[in-house]
Structure formats: structure tokens, C-alpha cells
N, C-alpha and C positions, 0 to 999 in steps of 0.2 A: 150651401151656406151653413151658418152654426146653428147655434142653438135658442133656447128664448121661453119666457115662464110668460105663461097668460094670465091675463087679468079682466077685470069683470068690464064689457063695452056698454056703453050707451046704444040704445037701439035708432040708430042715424040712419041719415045719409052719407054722412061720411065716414064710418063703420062700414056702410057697404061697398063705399069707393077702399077702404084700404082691406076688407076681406073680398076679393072678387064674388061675379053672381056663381052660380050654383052651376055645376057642369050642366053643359047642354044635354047629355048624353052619359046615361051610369053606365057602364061597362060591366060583364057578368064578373069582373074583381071586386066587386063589392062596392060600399061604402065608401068613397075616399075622402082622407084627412083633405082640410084648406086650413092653409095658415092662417094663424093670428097673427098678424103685425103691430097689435096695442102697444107691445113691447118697446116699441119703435115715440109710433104715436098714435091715436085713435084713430086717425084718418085725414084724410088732403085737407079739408079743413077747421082740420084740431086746432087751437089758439096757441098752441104749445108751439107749434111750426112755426105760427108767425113769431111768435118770442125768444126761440132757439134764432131766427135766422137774424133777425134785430139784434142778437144780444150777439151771434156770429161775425156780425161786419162791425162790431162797437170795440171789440176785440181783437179782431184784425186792424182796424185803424190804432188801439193805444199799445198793440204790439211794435206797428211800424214807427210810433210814436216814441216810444221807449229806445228802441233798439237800434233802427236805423243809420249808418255811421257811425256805428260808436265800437263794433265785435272785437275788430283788431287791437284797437287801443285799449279798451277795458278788459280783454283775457289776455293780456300783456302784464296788466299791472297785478299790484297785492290782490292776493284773493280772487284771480282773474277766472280760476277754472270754478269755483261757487255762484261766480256771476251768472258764468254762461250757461251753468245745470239749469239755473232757474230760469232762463232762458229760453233754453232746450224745454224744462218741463211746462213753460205756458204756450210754447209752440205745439207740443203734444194732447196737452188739452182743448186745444183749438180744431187739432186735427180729427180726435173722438170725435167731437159736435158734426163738425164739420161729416164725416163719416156717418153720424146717425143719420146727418137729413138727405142724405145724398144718399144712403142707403134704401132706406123709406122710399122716395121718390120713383129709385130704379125698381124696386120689389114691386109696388103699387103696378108701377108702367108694364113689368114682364105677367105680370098676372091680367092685365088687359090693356092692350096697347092700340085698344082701337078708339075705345070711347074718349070722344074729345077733352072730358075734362080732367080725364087722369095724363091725359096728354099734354093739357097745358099746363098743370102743374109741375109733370118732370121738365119740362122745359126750361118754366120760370125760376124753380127751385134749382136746376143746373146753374143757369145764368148767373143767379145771385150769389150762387157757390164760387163759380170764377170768378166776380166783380169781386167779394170778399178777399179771395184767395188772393188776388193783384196786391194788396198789399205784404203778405209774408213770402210775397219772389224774393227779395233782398236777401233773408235770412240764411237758406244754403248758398247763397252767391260769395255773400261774403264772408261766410262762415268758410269756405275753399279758397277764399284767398289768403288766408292765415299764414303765416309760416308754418313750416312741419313742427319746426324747434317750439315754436307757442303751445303749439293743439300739444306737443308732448305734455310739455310741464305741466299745463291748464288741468290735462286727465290724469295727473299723481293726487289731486281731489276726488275723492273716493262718489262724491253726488254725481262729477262729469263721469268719472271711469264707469259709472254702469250706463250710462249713451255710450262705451268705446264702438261698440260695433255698428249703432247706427252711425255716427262720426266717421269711422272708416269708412262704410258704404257709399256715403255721400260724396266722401273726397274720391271715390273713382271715379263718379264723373265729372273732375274738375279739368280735364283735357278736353271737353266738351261745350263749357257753359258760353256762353256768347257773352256780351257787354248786356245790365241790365235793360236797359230802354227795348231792346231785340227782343229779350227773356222776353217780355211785360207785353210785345208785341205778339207773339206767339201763342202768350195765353190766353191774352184777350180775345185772340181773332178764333181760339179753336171754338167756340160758340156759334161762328158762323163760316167754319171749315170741318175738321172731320168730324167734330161734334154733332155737327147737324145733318152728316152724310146718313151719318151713323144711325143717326134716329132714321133716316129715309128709309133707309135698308130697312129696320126692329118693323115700321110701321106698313111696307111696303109687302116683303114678304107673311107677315101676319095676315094682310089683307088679301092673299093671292086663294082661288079657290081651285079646285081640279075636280073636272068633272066625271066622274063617272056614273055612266046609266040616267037615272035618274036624280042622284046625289050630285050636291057639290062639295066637296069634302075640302077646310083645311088643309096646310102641310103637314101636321102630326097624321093625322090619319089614313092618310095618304100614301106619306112615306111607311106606314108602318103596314098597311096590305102590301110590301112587297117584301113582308113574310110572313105570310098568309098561306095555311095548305095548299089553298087552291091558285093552280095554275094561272088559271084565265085572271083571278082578279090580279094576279102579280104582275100580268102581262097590261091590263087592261089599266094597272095604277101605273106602271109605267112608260104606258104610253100618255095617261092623262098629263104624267108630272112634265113630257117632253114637251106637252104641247101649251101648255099654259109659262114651261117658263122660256120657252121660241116666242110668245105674246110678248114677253116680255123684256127679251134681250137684253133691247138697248139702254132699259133703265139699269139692270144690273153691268152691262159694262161702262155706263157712265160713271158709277157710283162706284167699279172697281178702277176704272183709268183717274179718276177723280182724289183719289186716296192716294193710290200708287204715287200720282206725282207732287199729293203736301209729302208725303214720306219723306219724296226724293230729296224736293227742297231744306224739308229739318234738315236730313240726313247730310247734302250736302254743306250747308249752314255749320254744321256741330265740328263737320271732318270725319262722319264716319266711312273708313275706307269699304265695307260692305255692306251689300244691302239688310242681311241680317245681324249686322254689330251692333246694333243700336238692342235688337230682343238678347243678344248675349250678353252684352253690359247688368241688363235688367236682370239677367237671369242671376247673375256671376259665376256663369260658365265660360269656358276657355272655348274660343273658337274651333281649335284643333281637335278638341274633344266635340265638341257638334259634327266636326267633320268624320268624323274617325266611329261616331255613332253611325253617320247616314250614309257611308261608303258601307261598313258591315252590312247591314240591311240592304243596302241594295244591291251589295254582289252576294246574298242571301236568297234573295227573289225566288230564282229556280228551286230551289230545296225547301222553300216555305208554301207562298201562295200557288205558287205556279203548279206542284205537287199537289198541294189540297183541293186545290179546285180541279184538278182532274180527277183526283179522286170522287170528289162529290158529284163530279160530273156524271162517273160510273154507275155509283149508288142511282143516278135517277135514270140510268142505261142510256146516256148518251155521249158525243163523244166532245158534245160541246154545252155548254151551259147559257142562256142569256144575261145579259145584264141584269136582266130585272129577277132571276133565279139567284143570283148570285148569294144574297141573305135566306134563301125557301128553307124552310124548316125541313130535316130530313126527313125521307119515306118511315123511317124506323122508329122518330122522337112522337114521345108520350104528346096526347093529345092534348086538348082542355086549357083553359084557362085555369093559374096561380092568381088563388084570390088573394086582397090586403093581407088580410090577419096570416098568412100562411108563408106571404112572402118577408114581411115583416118578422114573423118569428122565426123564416129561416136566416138573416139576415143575423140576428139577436143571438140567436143557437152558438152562431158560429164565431161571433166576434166575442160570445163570452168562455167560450172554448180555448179562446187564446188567451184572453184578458177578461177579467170581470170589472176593469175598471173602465177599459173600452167598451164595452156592452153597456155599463152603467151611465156613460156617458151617453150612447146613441140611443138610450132609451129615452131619454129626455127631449128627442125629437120626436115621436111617437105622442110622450103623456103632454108634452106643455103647446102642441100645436107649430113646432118648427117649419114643417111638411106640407105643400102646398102639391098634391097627387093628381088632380084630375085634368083630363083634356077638356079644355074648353075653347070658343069662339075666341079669337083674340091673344088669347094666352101666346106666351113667348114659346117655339117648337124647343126642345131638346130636356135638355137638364143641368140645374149647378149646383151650387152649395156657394153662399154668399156668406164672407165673412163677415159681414154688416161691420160693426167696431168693437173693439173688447170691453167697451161698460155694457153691454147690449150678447150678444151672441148670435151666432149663422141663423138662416137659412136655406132650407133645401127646394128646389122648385122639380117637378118631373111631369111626364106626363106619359102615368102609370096604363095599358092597357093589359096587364096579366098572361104579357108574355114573359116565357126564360130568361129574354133580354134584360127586361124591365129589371127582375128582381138581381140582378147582375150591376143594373145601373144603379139601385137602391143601396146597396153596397158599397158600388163605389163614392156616389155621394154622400154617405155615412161617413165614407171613409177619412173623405174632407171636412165634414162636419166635424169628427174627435180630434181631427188633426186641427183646425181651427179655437176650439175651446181651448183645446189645451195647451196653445201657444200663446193664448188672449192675454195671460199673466205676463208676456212681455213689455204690453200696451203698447197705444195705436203706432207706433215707431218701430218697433222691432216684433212683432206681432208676425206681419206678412212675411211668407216664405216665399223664396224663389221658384219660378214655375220647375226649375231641374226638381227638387225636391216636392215641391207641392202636389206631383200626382204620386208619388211613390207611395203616400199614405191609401188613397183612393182606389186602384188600383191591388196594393195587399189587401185592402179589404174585402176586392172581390174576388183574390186567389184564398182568402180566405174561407169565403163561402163555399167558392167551386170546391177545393177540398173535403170541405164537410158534406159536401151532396157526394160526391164518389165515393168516400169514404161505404157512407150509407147504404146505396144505390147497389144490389145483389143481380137483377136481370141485366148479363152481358151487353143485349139493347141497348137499353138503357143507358148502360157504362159509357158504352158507345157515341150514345146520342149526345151524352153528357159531355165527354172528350172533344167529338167533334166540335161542339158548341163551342166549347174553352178555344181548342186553336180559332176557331171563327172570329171571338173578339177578339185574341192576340195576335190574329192577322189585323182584324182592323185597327187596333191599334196601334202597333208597328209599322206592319207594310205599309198599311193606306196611310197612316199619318207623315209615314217619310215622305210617300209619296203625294201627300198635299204640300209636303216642304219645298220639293223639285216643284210642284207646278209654284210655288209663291215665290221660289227664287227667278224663277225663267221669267214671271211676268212683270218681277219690280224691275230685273234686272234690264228685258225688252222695254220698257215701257220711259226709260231712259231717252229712246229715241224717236219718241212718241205717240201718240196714240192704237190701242190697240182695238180691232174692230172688236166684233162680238166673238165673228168665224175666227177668229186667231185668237181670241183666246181657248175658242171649241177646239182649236186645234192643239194647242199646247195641252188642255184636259184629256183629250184623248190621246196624244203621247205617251205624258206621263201614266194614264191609269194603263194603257196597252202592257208598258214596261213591266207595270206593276203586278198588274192581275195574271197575264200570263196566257197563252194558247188558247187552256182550255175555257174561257169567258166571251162569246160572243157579243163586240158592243155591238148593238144595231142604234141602225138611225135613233137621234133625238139624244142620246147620250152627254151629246157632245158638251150642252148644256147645263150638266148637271153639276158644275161647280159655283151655280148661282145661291144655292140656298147656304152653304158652309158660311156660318155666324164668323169664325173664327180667322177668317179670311179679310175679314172689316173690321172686327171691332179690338182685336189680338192680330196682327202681320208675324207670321213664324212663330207662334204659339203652339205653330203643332207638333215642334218636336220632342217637346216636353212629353206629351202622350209615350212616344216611345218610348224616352231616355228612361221615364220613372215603369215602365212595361218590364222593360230588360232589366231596371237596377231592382226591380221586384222579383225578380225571378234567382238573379244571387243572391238577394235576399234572405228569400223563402229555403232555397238551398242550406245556405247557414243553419236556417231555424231550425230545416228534418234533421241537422248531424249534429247539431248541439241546442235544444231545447230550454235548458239549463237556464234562468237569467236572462233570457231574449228576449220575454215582453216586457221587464223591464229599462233593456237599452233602449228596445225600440219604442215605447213611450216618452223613453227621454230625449230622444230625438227627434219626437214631435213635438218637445214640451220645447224644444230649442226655439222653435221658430225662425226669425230672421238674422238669430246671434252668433251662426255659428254659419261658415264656408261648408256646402257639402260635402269636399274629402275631409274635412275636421269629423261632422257628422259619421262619415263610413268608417274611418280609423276602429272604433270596437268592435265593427263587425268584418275587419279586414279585407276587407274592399277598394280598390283604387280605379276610380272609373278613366285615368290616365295608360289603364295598363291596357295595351291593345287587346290583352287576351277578353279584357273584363264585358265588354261588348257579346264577343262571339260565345261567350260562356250563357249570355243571357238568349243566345238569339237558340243556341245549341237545346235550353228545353223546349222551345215550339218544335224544333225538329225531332225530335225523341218522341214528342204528341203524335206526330204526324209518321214517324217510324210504327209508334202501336198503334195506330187506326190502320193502317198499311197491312201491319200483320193481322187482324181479327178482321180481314177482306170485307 
């Protein structure tokens, strides 16, 4: 998420509903940062909320009031392109608000999504958001039915021609939009369709515990002893994770056969001819080129994972590895726990190494409370970076235990956070970037770092350990993300014909991960299940191959940057500065890149294999 300046709180109840309570559990990484969300509003119930959301739907009705009927005819006539800027600019306005409380709401709920009454408020605050929202369906509906020839003339008005790009984006999905009453019908019902899946899943999984020994531990916790030195607990969290989420199957295939087929519905409703057309549109990525990405990667397989993992296999002398080994820290990596301040300053080091204006930026996540670091009860598992709205700025959420990982992930969500502010000057319209572009920031941020730790880093070990690590996430990011694309494609795509059990979808999981991971990875029992906890599976359908696309376009990237240094950080901030106004291959043009070019793929997939060539050589 972005950014955000604190300010002085009331000592509440509702201060403490919008800063969660206090981790259950300090971690020897120290002290960790908890967001301040005042920024936002003091808390669930600040009077501010209630008046934002009154003054939200008062707005929404004299918009519909205004506008309604009238787009075509009035940016037809004299002065038609000034009408519609203004337009355009109280729909944008509307959207900010609109963005704040629904921001708010979400951040509150991921910071505890257990206690009932942060739960009834994202609820309620959701609801009221759609019931508001029902009134400006109209505006992009009829705003694409214009003629071409109008929308021209309309933007030789210099107020429309700076919307050109959100205007354009809109009109590509005008092969799609249905008759309004349908529109109105879809929006209203997602409140009590994948809306509320959605939450099943956020509040279902938060609530799942896994027992080990005497503990019952969370999913963060959990998943993260299976990379943990020690053997037995890797083995013993991964049996726990099998057997709590076999408890729980049937809820998670209900809740993924349940989605799959509103999917289908829209999808078939819209015309879209594939099941992932609908995230390419969003993305405005070319299908060919998704394709042309996850064909490379996958007839990459053997010369990336398949290789490293036997490698690693080696290192711990055997000939095969378990599932639950699969992340083990290696025999040779530095011990200990990377406390806050350490990981934080390497994060800082490195990103003002490149840019001191990028480092000045993510330092403001750090001094004004962005950073929401601890594990706690309830909290949402993983990490993001929210772009909250552009009058406002991100936040980052994580749940930091002071491993290598961690300050890897601290990076990348920085990376989104700079990459956020610094688009926010678009406003709430053109602000959002496409997920093709949206990891690319994220992502360099944390090839950033890894650079500056090798660079550093003198014991061979070490090097080592450090290299190792880097292919380990650009396999996960790559490999495994292509291949959570194969298992999303095979199950919307099955699911067409109806229902699927739970064992078939265990079975399509273990397919695709077999493919992926390679020989050397033994799944044993309980595996099968392990595609119940993936967020990204529910709440994003084919989200995941963004991960790669922006993995690989960071790595020609980065290529660029080592052969010409010169003037790079500031194209490449101004390519963050772009936002949503500019088509990705517009964006790569300076740094001569065409992700159309077959080679441009395998050029990206070619430095994991060169990683995994020098680990190969220093046996």
C-alpha cells in the first residue's frame, strides 16, 4: 500500500478498532511498526465515516441527477468536450471518497478479520459503497456508446484531452458491457455473490488454527516453520497444515466451485471467449503475449526448478527432497534472525543507491506509520501494499518474522508503495496501473536489494547462500506463479461442466505442481491440498501471472540498467510516475524492450538459468 502522515489520535475505542491490538507475540526482530490509519479516519466509529458516506450517496444520486441521459447529446453539441471534463472531474471526485472509505474498511478488516465488529463494519461500509455506486453504472455505459467521431472532437478540449487515456481504457471494454438494468443487476447482487464468498474465505481461513505439539498456531506461522532449520518442525508444520486443511476441504471447494461458476456466468454474459480474457482486458495485455509468456516458462521447467531443486536436494545429501523441505533454509545460510531496524536500513541502503528519490520516498513509510509489520491473531496472512486513493496514500501490510524472506518481501512491498505515490499525481482515474506493469516496480525493488547484499557479502558461503535464495524466489515467482496459472486455467475451464470435488481439484494441484517442481521434490500425502490457502485464487482469478510477467520484464530491465547506468533512474521513475496513462510497450520504448518479441521472454527466463549455471559451478 502507499503512503500516509500521522496525526495526533484520540485515545478510543475506536483508535483501537482502526490500529489493531498489539501483536500477540514479539519476534526476536524487534519492535514492530503498526499502522496508523488516522490518515484515513480515526477509526470504525469516527463521525467522519458516517458523513463521508451520507455526503457519498448525496453525490451519487445529483450525479445521476445531472447526467443521466443527457452524455450523447450534450458532448455533441457547442462546448460539448468542457461539459463532459466536468463530468469526468465529479465522477473522479466521487471515486477518491469513494476509495477512502472502502479503503479504510478493507485495511481495518486485514488487520483483524476476526473481531465481530470490524467485521460488521466492512460489511456495512462495502454494502453502502455498492448501493451508492448503483447510481454512476450509467456514466461509463453511456459514455461508450458515443460515437468515435464525438469522443474525437469532444477531446481537442484540452480539460477532456487530459482524461484521453482513461476515455480510451474505458472504451475497450465497450464490446462487453451488457444493457444497463443487467449492468445494475450484477452490481447489486456482487454483495451477496462473490462479495461475500470472498469475505467467507478472508474470515475462514484467518480463523483456521494448525496444531502442533502443544501450540495451535495461525496460518502465518505455520506456513512459515516450513522454513525453519529444523527438520522435524518442517515436517511436523507440514503435516499439521495437511491435516487442518483435509478438516476443511469441503468449505474451500465450495467457495472455489462457487466463484468459478459467477465467473463463468459474467464471463459468458460479457462474450468473453476465454476464461482468462476477462484479467487480460483489465490487465491490457494481449492474450498472445500471456501466452507466449507461460509457454516459455513452461518449457523452461527442466533447466530452472527442476535443476535447482535437485541441486538443493544435493546440498542436504539426498536424492530427493520433501514437499515440506522444499523452502528449508540451506545447511550453509547464515543463521539468526534480521531484526526491523536492519532490515529496514538494508531495504533504504539500497533503494537510495539507485535513487535517492526513491528511498526518500519509502522512507516515509517507516517515519509517518505506513507499515503495519507484526503477526498477529486474526490478521490477514501474506503481504501488500494498498493503494488506498491519491488524496490519502498506501499502505503496506506484512507479517514480518526476521527471516531473509521477509526483508525480500519488505522490498518488494516498498516497491509498490514508491510505485503508488508516485502515480497518485494521476488521480483516482488514472492513478491504477495494470497488474502487467504493477509488479515490475515491486519486484526491481527487490533485485534491488539482493544486489546490494552480494555486492557486499565477501564469504563464498555466503554468496552462495545469498544466490541460492535469489533463484529460490525467482523460481517462486515464475515457476510457481505460472504454474498456479495452469492449475486456474484447468479448474475454470473444468468447472464449466460442473462441479468439482475437493479430490479433483487435489488432483489437478498435484499435476500441475508435479510438472512444475520436477523429480527432485517428493509430494507426499496431504499435499494435495495445499491450494486452499492461495488468496489470490479468490479474490484476483489469474492474477498470478503478473508475478512472472513483471519477474522476467525485471530482469531485462535490470540488464539495461548494468550496460547503461546513465539516465536510468530517471526513465525508470518516470515510468512509475506514468501510472495508468500510458500502454506498457509505450512505457518500455526507452528502455527498448518489446515484450511482443519472442526473444524478450527467454532473455528474461535466461538470468535465473545463468543463477543456477553459478551455483552449479561453486558445487
Amino acid at each position: 500500500m502507499t503512503s500516509r502522515s500521522s496525526s495526533a489520535l484520540r485515545k478510543s475505542t475506536a483508535q483501537r478498532k482502526a490500529n489493531p491490538k498489539k501483536s500477540a507475540t514479539r519476534p526476536k526482530a524487534g519492535k514492530l511498526p503498526e499502522w496508523n490509519l488516522s490518515d484515513l479516519y480515526s477509526g470504525i466509529d469516527a463521525p467522519e465515516v458516517t458523513t463521508d458516506l451520507q455526503k457519498m450517496n448525496a453525490e451519487c444520486v445529483a450525479f445521476e441527477t445531472d447526467y443521466k441521459g443527457k452524455l450523447a447529446e450534450r458532448t455533441a453539441a457547442e462546448g460539448g468536450g468542457q461539459w463532459l471534463a466536468e463530468a469526468v472531474r465529479r465522477y473522479e471526485a466521487i471515486d477518491d471518497l469513494a476509495g477512502r472509505l472502502g479503503s479504510f474498511a478493507g485495511l481495518v478488516h486485514a488487520g483483524d478479520s476476526v473481531d465481530p465488529a470490524i467485521s460488521k463494519f466492512y460489511g456495512d461500509v462495502s454494502e453502502r459503497l455498492t448501493n451508492a455506486s448503483v447510481h454512476l453504472l450509467f456514466f461509463a455505459l453511456e459514455l461508450n456508446r458515443i460515437d468515435d467521431a464525438v469522443i474525437d472532437r469532444a477531446m481537442q478540449a484540452p480539460e477532456l484531452a487530459h482524461y484521453r487515456p482513461w476515455i480510451e481504457d474505458l472504451r475497450k471494454d465497450k464490446p462487453y458491457q451488457l444493457e444497463d438494468r443487467v449492468e445494475q443487476l450484477f452490481h447489486e447482487k456482487s454483495q451477496s455473490g462473490y462479495a461475500a464468498w470472498n469475505r467467507l474465505f478472508d474470515q475462514t481461513i484467518s480463523a483456521l488454527r494448525f496444531k502442533l505439539g502443544t501450540k495451535e498456531l495461525a496460518i502465518e506461522p505455520a506456513l512459515n516453520l516450513l522454513q525453519d532449520r529444523a527438520g522435524e518442525k518442517r515436517k511436523a508444520a507440514g503435516q499439521a497444515l495437511a491435516k487442518t486443511f483435509k478438516a476443511n476441504e469441503r468449505t474451500f471447494a465450495l467457495i472455489t466451485n462457487t466463484l468459478a461458476k459467477d465467473k463463468e456466468i459474467s464471463d459468458r454474459w460479457r462474450g468473453f471467449a476465454d476464461v482468462a480474457d476477462s484479467r487480460h482486458l483489465n490487465n491490457r495485455v494481449e492474450r498472445e503475449v500471456v501466452d507466449a509468456l507461460v509457454g516459455s516458462v513452461r518449457a523452461a521447467y527442466p533447466r530452472l526448478s527442476h535443476r535447482y531443486y535437485a541441486l538443493k536436494a544435493a546440498w542436504f545429501r539426498k536424492k530427493k527432497l520433501a514437499h515440506w523441505d522444499r523452502n528449508a533454509p540451506l545447511p550453509f545460510a547464515a543463521t539468526g534472525t534480521i531484526a526491523w531496524p536492519e532490515a529496514k536500513n538494508m531495504v533504504l541502503t539500497a533503494y537510495r543507491g539507485f535513487s535517492p528519490e526513491m528511498a526518500s520516498i519509502a522512507e516515509r513509510f517507516f517515519s509517518d506509520r505506513w507499515i503495519d509489520a507484526p503477526v498477529r491473531p486474526g490478521k490477514a496472512p501474506g503481504a501488500f501494499s494498498h493503494p488506498t486513493t491519491p488524496s490519502a496514500h498506501p499502505y503496506v501490510l506484512m507479517n514480518y518474522q526476521g527471516k531473509p524472506r521477509d526483508v525480500m518481501t519488505l522490498a518488494h512491498e516498498l516497491g509498490h508503495g514508491v510505485h503508488q505515490v508516485l502515480a497518485a499525481k494521476n488521480g483516482a482515474l488514472m492513478a491504477p496501473t495494470p497488474l502487467t506493469l504493477a509488479e515490475t516496480a515491486s519486484v526491481f525493488g527487490e533485485m534491488l536489494t539482493f544486489r546490494r547484499l552480494l555486492a557486499q557479502t565477501k564469504s563464498l558461503k555466503q554468496r552462495q547462500a545469498l544466490l541460492a535464495g535469489k533463484v529460490e524466489d525467482m523460481i517462486n515467482t515464475v515457476v510457481r506463479q505460472i504454474a498456479f496459472y495452469t492449475f486456474e486455467r484447468a479448474i475454470h475451464t473444468e468447472r464449466k461442466k460442473g462441479e468439482l470435488t475437493a479430490q479433483r481439484i487435489g488432483e489437478i494441484w498435484l499435476s500441475v505442481q508435479g510438472e512444475s517442481l520436477g523429480p527432485a521434490i517428493d509430494i507426499r500425502p496431504g499435499y494435495e491440498n495445499f491450494w486452499m490457502y492461495i488468496p489470490h485464487f479468490i479474490h484476483s482469478p489469474f492474477y498470478v501471472y503478473a508475478y512472472a510477467f513483471g519477474d522476467c520484464l525485471v530482469n531485462s530491465l535490470y540488464a539495461v540498467y548494468e550496460n547503461a547506468q546513465e539516465g536510468f533512474a530517471e526513465r525508470y521513475l518516470a515510468m512509475l510516475s506514468a501510472g495508468g496513462t500510458k500502454h506498457y510497450s509505450e512505457l518500455l520504448k526507452p528502455f527498448g524492450l518489446d515484450a511482443k518479441d519472442p526473444k524478450f521472454w527467454e532473455g528474461g527466463l535466461s538470468v535465473i538459468a545463468g543463477m543456477i549455471d553459478e551455483l552449479e559451478a561453486m558445487g
